[in-house]
C-alpha positions, 0 to 999 in steps of 0.5 A: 433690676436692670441689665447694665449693658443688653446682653451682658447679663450684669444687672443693678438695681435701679436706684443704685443705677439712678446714684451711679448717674449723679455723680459729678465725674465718669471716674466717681461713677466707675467707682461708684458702680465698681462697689456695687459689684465688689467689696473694698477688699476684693478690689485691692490688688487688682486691675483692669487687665492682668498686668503687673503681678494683679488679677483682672476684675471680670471683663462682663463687669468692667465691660458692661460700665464702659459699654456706652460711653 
């Protein structure tokens, strides 16, 4: 496994890292790398941030995708 971004302490497993690279936009690499974090049900309803009546995915998760773009 490989740590997503040093020092967040999110890892992923190599060859799911290696698909997550692949794909043709930064939109269907996030969600790529959201699903190998969450199942589609544990996704519905929420967002980025607490806004509009939704919970909030983990801020290491998210944070860690978009650390080094």
């Amino acid at each position: 496994m490989i740590e997503l971004s040093p020092g967040r302490g999110i890892y992923v497993y190599e060859s799911l890292l290696t698909k997550a690279a692949a794909k043709t936009s930064p939109r269907s690499t996030a969600l790529f790398l959201l699903s190998c974090f969450y199942r589609h049900e544990e996704l519905m309803g929420k967002n980025l941030e607490e806004t509009n009546g939704k919970t909030a995915l983990h801020n290491n998760i998210t944070e860690s995708m978009v650390s080094d773009i």
